[in-house]
C-alpha positions in Angstrom: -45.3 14.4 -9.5 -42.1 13.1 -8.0 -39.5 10.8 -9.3 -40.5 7.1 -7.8 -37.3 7.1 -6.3 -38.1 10.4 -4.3 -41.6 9.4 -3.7 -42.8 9.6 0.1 -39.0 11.6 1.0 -39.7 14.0 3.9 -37.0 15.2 6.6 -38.1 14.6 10.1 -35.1 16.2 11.9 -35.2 15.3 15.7 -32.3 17.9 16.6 -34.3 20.4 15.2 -37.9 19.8 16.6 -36.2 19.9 20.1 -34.7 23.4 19.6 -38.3 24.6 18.1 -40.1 22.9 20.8 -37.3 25.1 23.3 -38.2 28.5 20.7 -42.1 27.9 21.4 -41.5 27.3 25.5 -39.2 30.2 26.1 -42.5 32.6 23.7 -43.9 31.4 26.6 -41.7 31.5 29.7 -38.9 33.7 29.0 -34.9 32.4 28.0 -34.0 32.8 31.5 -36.3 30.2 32.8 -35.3 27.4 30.0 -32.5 25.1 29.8 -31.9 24.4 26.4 -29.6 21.9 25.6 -30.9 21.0 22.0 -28.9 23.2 19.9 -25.3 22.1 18.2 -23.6 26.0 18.1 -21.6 26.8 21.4 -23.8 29.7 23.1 -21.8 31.8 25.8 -23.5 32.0 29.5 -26.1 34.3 28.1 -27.2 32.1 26.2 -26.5 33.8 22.8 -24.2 32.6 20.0 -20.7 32.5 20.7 -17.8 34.3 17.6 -14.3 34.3 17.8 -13.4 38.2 17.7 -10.2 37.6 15.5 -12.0 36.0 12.9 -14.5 38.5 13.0 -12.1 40.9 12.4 -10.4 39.2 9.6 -13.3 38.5 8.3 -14.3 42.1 8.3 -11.6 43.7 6.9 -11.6 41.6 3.6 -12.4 43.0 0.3 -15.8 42.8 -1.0 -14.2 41.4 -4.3 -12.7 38.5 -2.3 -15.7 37.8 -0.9 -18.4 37.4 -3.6 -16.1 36.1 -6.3 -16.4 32.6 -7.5 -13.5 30.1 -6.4 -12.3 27.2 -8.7 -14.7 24.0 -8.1 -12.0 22.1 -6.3 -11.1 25.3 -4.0 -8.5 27.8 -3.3 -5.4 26.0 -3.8 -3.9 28.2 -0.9 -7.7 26.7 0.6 -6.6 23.3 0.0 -3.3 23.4 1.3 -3.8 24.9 4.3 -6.8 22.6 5.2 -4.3 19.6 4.6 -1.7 21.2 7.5 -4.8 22.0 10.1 -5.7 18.7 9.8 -2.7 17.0 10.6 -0.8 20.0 12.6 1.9 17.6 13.6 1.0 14.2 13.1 1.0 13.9 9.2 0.8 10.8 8.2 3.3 9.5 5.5 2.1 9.0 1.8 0.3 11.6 -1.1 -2.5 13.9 -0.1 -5.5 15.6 -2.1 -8.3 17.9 -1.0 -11.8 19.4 -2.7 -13.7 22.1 -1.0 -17.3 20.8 0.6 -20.5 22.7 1.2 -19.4 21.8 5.1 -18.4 18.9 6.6 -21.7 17.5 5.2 -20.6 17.9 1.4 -17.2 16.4 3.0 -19.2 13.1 4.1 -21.4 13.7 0.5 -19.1 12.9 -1.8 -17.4 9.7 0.2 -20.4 8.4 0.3 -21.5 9.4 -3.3 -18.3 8.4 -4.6 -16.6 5.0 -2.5 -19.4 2.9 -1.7 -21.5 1.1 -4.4 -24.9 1.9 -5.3 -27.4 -0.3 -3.8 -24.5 -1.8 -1.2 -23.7 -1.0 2.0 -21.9 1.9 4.4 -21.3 1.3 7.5 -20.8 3.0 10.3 -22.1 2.9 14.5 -25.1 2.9 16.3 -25.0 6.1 18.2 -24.5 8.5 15.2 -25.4 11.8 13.5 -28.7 10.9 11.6 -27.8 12.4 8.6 -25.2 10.0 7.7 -28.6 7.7 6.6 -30.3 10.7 4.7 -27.3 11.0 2.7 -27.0 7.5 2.0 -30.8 7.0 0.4 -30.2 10.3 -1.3 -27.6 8.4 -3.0 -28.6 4.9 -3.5 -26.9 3.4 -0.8 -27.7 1.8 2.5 -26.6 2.5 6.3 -25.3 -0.6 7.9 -24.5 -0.4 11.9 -22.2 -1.8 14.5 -22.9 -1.6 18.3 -20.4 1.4 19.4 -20.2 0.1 22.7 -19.3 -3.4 24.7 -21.3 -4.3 28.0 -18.7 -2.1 29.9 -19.0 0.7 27.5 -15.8 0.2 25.3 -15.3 0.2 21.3 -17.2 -3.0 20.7 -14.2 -4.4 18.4 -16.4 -7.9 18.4 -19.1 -6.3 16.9 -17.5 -4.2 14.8 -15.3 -7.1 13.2 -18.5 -9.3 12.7 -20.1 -6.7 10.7 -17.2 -6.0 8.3 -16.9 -9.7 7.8 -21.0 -10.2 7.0 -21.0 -7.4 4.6 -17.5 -8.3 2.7 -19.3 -11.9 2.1 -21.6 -9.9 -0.3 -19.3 -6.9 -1.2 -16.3 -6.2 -3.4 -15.7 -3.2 -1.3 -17.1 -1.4 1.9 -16.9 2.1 2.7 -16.2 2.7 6.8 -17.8 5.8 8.7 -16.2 6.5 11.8 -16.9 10.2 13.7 -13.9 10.4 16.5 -12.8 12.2 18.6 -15.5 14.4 20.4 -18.4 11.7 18.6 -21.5 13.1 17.3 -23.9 12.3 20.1 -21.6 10.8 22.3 -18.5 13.1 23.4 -16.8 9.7 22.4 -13.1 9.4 21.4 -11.6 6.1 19.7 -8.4 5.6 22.0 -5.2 4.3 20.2 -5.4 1.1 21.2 -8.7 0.9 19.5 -7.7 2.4 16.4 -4.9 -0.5 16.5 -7.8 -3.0 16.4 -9.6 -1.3 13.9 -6.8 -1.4 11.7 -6.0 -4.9 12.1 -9.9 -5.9 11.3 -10.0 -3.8 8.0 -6.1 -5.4 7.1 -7.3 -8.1 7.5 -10.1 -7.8 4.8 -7.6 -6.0 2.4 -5.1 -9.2 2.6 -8.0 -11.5 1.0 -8.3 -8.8 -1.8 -11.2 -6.3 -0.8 -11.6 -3.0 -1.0 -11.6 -0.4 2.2 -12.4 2.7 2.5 -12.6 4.4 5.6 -13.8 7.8 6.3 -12.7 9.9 9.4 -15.3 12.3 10.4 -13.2 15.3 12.7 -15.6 17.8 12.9 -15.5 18.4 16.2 -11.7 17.9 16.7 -10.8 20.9 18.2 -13.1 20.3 20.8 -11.6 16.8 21.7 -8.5 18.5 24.0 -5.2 19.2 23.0 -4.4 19.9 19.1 -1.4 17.0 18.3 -2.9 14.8 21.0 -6.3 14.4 19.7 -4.8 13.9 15.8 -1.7 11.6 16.9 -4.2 8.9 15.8 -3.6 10.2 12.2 0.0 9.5 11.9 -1.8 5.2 11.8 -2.4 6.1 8.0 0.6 6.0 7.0 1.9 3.8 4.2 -1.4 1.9 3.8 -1.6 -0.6 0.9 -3.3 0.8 -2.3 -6.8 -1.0 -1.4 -7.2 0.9 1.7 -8.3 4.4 1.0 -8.6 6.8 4.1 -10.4 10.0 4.0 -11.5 12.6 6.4 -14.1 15.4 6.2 -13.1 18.7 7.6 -15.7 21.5 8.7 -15.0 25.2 9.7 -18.4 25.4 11.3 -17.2 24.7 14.9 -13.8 25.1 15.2 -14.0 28.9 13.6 -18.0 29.5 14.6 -18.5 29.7 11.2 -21.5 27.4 10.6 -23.8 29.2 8.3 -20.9 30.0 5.8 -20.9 26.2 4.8 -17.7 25.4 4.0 -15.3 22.1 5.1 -13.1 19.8 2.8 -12.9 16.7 2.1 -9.1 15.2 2.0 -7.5 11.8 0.7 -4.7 9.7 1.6 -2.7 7.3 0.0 0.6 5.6 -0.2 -0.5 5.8 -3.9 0.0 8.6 -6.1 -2.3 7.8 -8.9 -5.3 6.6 -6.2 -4.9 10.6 -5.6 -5.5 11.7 -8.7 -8.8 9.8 -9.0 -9.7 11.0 -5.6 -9.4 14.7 -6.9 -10.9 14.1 -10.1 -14.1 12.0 -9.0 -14.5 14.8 -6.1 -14.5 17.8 -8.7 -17.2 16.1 -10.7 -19.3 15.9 -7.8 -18.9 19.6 -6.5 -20.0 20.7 -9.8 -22.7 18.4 -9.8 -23.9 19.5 -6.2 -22.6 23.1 -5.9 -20.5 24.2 -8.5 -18.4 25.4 -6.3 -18.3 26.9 -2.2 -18.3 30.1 -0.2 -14.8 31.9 -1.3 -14.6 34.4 1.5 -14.7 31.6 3.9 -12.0 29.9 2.0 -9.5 33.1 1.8 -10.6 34.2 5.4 -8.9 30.6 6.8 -6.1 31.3 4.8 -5.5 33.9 5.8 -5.5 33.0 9.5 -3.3 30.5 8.6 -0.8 32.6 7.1 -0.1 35.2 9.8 1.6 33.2 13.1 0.4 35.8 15.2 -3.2 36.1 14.6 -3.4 32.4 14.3 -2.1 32.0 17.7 -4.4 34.8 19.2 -7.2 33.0 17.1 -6.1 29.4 18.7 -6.2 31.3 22.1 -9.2 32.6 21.6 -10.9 28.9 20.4 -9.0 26.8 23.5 -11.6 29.7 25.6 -14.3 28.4 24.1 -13.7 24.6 24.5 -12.4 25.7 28.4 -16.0 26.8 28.7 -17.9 23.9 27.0 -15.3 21.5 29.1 -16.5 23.2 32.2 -19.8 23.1 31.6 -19.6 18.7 30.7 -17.4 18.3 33.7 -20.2 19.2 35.7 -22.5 16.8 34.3 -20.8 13.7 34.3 -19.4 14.3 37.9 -23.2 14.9 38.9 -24.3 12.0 36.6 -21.8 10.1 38.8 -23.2 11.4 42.1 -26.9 10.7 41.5 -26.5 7.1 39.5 -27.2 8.4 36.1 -25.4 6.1 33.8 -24.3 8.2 30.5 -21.8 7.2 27.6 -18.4 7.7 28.2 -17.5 11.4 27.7 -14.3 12.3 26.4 -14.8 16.0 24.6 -16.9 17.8 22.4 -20.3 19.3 21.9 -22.6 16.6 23.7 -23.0 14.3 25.9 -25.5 11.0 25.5 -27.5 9.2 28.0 -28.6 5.5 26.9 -32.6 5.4 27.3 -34.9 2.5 26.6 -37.6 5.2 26.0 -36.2 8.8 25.1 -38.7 10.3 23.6 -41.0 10.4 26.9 -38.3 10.9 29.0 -37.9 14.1 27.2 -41.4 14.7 27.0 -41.0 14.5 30.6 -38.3 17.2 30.9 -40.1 20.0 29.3 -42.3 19.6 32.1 -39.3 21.2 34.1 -38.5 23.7 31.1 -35.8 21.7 30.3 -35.3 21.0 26.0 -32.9 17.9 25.2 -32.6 16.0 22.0 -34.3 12.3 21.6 -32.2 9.7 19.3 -33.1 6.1 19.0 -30.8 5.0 21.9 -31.0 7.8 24.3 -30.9 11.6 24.8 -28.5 13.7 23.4 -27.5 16.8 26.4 -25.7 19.6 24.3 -22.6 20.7 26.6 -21.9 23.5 23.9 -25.2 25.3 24.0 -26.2 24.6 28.0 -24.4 27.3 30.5 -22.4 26.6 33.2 -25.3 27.4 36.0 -27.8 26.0 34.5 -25.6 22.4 34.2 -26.0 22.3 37.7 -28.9 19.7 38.7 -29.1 18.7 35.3 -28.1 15.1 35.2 -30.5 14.7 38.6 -33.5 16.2 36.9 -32.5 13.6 33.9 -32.1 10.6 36.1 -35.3 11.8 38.0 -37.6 11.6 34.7 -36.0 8.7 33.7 -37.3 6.9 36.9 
């Protein structure tokens, strides 16, 4: 009874078999005996979900009214404002800003895609990626182009990446850019600023013979990447681009405030160009109230008003630098044991997970559970989640890996 175009759709999520293949084993064999590094939420050593206390606490002592009400389709102005400043702390770039609420930093990465790349055209972004970036594009009528991520010595592959823009601007008017950095989504990867340099270049390049660039900056896991202005001083680059290069980034308060279920991010524009702005926030509020109407208000007012109060934003910052300290910790141990036993793994810079290139991950993880151990198959390797696996249970790790991989 489907629409042809929705004919055959069904969601095969690998991230989420893996955690309820790790739900069934530990039925079985109890939490303490299984390492389970599946899961995308930062779990503390006991293995249960990690909150931040003060924004429990805010959170808490908000009215009910503030809460349940409805906020305005584009967000809480205060929302919006304050989204702008956490973004950029103190690397702003120059030019004129906008911002829309998102359902996440999914609704964030939605309505770029949904609204600056062509239907039946192109978006690209890398290899090693979050695999929802292609749902979203056949839910919208688009396709998901890739580059290599990585060179022979496990560098940004500028070669490949340049060679890609060029083929797909032969064909297309414009092309809309996906690039998640820092703390990458499998990788732990981080675009250094020399790379961005050269990413710049190859997309000026394509602007000076008259196309169209738009280039999305996926940051959720940005506060996981190290410290705040030297992870985002790559964001001061976008200043004073020409009016044909459009940058956008998706925001998301589901990891840096432990707030995942509450679904709410932002979506937020740049541009040396005023008016490119106001199309930017108007096209973006036609597609919330297409997709959601509008987001989770209580989760809008409750960052505000962290933001507003120095003091309990500082004890909240404190409280989030413990939590990547003890996902650090944890990933430190794994790539200096990776080292030690010959286990070759992308190179880690920050964030939730680390990635292992694999010709066959599937069975290698197949392998694994044979040890009790739960990691995620993707199509070029295994995804180890540094957020969700504790500190003692890290250790041996990357041996076992190598071990099932031989």
């Amino acid at each position: 009874m489907t629409a042809t175009h929705a004919a055959g759709r069904k969601l095969k999520d690998a991230i989420f078999d893996a955690n309820q293949a790790c739900n069934e084993a530990i039925k079985i064999h109890g939490k303490e005996k299984i390492t389970n590094a599946t899961i995308g939420v930062v779990l503390n050593e006991e293995g249960k979900l990690a909150t931040l206390s003060t924004v429990e606490e805010v959170f808490r002592s908000m009215e009910m009214s503030e809460l349940v009400a409805y906020a305005p389709i584009s967000g809480l102005p205060d929302y919006m404002n304050a989204v702008i400043d956490l973004t950029f702390a103190d690397n702003k770039p120059e030019g004129y800003f906008g911002a829309v609420a998102t359902a996440g930093g999914t609704g964030a990465i939605h309505h770029a895609i949904a609204n600056y790349a062509e239907r039946g055209e192109a978006v690209l972004t890398s290899d090693w990626r979050w695999g929802t970036y292609d749902i979203i594009c056949n839910e919208t009528g688009k396709r998901l182009e890739t580059f290599k991520l990585f060179d022979d010595a496990l560098n940004f592959n500028i070669n490949d990446f340049a060679v890609k823009v060029d083929a797909l601007l032969k064909n297309q008017k414009s092309l809309l850019v996906i690039l998640n950095t820092p703390a990458h989504n499998p990788t732990g990867y981080a675009i250094s600023d020399d790379e961005w340099d050269k990413i710049l270049a190859v997309l000026s390049a394509q602007i000076s013979s008259g196309k169209k660039i738009s280039l999305l900056v996926d940051i959720a896991y940005i506060d996981f990447a190290g410290e705040k202005n030297e992870s985002r001083a790559f964001m001061k680059k976008f200043s004073n681009l020409p009016e044909n290069f459009f940058v956008m980034v998706a925001f998301s308060m589901s990891k840096s405030y432990t707030f995942y279920g509450q679904r709410t991010g932002a979506l937020i524009g740049i541009s040396a160009n005023e008016k490119i702005i106001d199309e930017f926030k108007n096209v973006s509020k036609y597609s919330c109230r297409a997709a959601w109407s509008n987001v989770n208000r209580g989760a809008q007012a409750l960052l505000v008003k962290l933001n507003a109060d120095k003091e309990i934003q500082a004890k909240y910052e404190a409280e989030r630098s413990e939590l990547y300290q003890m996902v650090k910790r944890r990933a430190d141990v794994f790539v200096e044991e990776a080292a030690a036993c010959g286990l070759r793994i992308v190179p880690y810079k920050g964030g939730f997970f680390i990635a292992i290139p694999a010709e066959n991950p599937a069975e290698v993880c197949r392998k694994l559970h044979g040890d009790l151990i739960f990691a995620v198959p993707l199509k070029l390797g295994i995804r180890v989640a540094a957020c969700s696996t504790s500190f003692e249970k890290m250790h041996g790790l990357a041996e076992k890996i190598c071990s099932a991989m031989k």
